[in-house]
N, C-alpha and C positions, 0 to 999 in steps of 0.2 A: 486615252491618256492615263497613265497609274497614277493614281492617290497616294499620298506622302504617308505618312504614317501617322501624323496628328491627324487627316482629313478622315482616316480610317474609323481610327478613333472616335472622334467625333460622330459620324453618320451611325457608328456601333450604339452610341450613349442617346441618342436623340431619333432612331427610328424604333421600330418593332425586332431589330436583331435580335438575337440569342446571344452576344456575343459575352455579356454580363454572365451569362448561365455556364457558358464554356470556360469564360474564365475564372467565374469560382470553384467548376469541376478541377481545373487545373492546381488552382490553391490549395482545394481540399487533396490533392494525391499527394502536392508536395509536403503538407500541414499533416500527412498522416504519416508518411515517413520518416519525419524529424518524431513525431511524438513516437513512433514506435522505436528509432531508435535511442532516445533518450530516457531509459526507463530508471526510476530511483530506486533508490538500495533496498529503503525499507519497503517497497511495491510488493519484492519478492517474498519478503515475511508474511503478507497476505491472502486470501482464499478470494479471487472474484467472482461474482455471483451476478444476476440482473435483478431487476424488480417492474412489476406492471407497469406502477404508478407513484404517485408522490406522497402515498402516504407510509407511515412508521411502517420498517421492514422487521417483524415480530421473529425472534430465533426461539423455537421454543429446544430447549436441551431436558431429554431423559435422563434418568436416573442411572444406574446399573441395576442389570437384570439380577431377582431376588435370590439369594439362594437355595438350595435344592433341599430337601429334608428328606428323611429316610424312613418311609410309607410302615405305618404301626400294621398290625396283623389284620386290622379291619381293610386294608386296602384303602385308605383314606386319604385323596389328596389335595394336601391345603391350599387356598388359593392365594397369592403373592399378588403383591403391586411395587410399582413403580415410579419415585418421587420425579418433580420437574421443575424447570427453572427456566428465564423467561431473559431473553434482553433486546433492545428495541435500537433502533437509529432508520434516519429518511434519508432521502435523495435529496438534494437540493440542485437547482440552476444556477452555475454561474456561466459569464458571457463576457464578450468584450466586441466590439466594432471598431473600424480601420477604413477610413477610406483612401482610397488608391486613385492619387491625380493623374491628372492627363497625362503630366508630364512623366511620371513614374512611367506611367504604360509605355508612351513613347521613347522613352530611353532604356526600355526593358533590355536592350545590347548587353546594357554595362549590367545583369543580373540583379538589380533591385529588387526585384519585384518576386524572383525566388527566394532572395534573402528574404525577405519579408516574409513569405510562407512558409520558409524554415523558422523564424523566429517565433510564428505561431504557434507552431507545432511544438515548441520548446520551450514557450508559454502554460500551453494546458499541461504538460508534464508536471512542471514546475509548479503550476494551482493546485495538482494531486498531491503530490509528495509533500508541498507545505499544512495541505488538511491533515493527512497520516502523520506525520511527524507533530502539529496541533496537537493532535488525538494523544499520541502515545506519551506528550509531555506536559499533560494539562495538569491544572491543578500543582504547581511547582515539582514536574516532575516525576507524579504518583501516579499519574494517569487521572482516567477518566471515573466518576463514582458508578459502580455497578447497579443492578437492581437489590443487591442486599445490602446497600448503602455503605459501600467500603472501596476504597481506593481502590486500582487496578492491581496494583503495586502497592501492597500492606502485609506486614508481616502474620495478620490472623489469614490471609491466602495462603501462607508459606511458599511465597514467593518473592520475597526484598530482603539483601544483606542487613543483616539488622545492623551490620557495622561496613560503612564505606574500604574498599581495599584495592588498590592494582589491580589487573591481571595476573594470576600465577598460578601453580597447578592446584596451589591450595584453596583459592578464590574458584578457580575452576568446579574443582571437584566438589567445592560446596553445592555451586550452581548445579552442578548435573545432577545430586543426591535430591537438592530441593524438588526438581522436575520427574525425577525418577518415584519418587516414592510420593507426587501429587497424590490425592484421595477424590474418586467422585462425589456426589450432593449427597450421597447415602452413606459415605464414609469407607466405601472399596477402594483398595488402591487400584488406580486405572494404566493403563499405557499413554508413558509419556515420553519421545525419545530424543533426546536434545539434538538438535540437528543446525543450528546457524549459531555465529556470535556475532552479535553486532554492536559496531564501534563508530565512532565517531573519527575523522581523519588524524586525530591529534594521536589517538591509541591504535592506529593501522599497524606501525612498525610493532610494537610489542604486541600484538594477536598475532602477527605472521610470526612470529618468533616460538610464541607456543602453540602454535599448528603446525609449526613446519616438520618436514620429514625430516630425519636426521640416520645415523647410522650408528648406534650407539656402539664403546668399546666394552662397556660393563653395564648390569643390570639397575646400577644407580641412575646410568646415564638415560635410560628412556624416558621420551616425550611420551606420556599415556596419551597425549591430547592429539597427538601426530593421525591425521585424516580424520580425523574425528567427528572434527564440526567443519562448515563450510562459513568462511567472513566473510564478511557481508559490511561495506562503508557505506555510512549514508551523510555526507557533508551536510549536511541541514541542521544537525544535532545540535542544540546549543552548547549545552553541556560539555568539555573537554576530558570528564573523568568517568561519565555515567555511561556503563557498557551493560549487553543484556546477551542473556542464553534464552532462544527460542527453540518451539519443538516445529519440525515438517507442517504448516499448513495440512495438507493433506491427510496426515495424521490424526489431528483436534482440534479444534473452532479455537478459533485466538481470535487475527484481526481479520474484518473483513472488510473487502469493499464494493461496492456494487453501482450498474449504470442502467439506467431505465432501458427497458426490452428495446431492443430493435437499435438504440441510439449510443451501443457502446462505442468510447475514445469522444473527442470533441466531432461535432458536426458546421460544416458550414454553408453558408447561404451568401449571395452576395443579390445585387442588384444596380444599377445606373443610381450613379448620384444624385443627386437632390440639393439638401446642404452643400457637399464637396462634387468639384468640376472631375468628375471621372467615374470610379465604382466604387460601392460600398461592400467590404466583406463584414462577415459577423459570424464567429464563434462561440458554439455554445456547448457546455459542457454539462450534462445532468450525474450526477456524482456522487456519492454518501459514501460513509464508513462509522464502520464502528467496532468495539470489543463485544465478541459476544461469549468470550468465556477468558480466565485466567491462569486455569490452568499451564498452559501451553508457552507461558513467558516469565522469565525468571531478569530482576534489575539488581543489580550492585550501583551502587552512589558512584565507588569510586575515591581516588583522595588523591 
């Protein structure tokens, strides 16, 4: 005789089944494809990395290489060094549990029960982007204090409007000057190539506006900014005025973020309930971020 679908259930939650194990495999595919396709604005401003374990993830950053001197008649060559600079952030564990009643399982028809494992999935995103967006707005805005005990965002980095402005070419081309002519820990100017802007939703229309391509009729008329940079919206932003010029990741250390080896994106585990008449899921997310250099980011207020 077939077993109904709660009878199923049940003999799954109260013997030796697997069925607990299948169906958190299940959660976790669908909980991996909502997080990967919900990925946040400012995600993509970051460099991700892993880490062993949970303790501080140390960056240590060189100097720039010394320069060359021009060998006296003895053949004499001097020896050079090179200065370093240090910045630290950990992983942390965060987590959340769900259990999933009988009844959910058993009406699984009407898609409950993937809703749920999409909602998951769009939960740890959502835990990401609010730590990165923490991060880049701590401190009213200035960011996070460095190891040389200075805001992210301070004008001794030369990196913050000293005067809040719009967007325009003239705000613009401040920003891209600031990042172009950054200086490394030894005081060389280094390579810095501005490459994203990013906005908060309120300022989407007026970035696309000065990014846009256009076909000028005279040389007054050109957009210098046209392909320029890539926008980048990150709806989290509190701010409705405060936009930034960032350089490629890939370029130079800015933000980073990292997930303990083996354990990147959230992981899940589930089991037969206990507490709740059904199955318990449980996600867990190991996770850090931090600035590990300044260079690479440029803030305007905004007004």
């Amino acid at each position: 005789m077939a077993l109904s679908p709660a009878s199923l259930v049940t003999r799954a939650l109260h013997t030796t089944s697997d069925f607990p194990i299948i169906l958190g495999n299940t959660v976790g595919r669908v909980l991996r494809d909502a997080y990967q396709a919900a990925p946040s604005g400012i995600r993509r401003l970051g460099r991700q990395t892993s880490a062993r374990d949970f303790r501080a993830v140390n960056k240590i950053m060189l100097g720039e290489a010394p320069l060359l001197e021009k060998l006296n008649e003895a053949g004499e060559i001097k020896a050079g060094t090179m200065a370093e600079a240090r910045e630290a952030y950990k992983i942390e564990t965060w987590a959340k549990k769900i259990g999933i009643t009988q009844q959910v399982l058993v009406n699984d028809h009407l898609g409950a029960f993937s809703n749920l494992a999409r909602r998951m999935g769009q939960g740890a995103t959502e835990t990401e982007a609010r730590i990165l967006v923490g991060l880049l707005e701590a401190n009213s805005g200035n960011g996070p204090t460095l190891s040389d005990n200075t805001a992210l965002f301070h004008v001794d980095h030369g990196n913050r409007a000293t005067t809040g402005a719009v967007i325009s070419d003239t705000t613009l081309s401040a920003a891209r000057l600031a990042l172009r002519t950054q200086k490394g820990i030894e005081g060389c100017v280094i390579r810095v190539t501005p490459k994203n802007l990013l906005v908060p939703p309120a300022l989407e229309t007026v970035a696309e506006k000065w990014l846009a391509t256009i076909a000028p009729a005279t040389a007054a008329d050109v957009n210098p900014f046209s392909g320029a940079m890539s926008l980048v919206v990150e709806p989290r932003l509190t701010s409705a005025t405060r936009w930034y010029v960032t350089a490629d990741p890939g370029e130079i250390d800015g933000l980073e973020f990292a997930y303990l080896s083996g354990n990147e994106g959230p992981q899940v585990e589930s089991r037969s309930g206990w507490d709740v008449d059904g199955v318990e899921i449980r996600v867990i997310l190991d996770f850090g971020a931090g600035f590990i250099d300044h260079r690479g980011w440029f803030q305007n207020p905004g007004a």
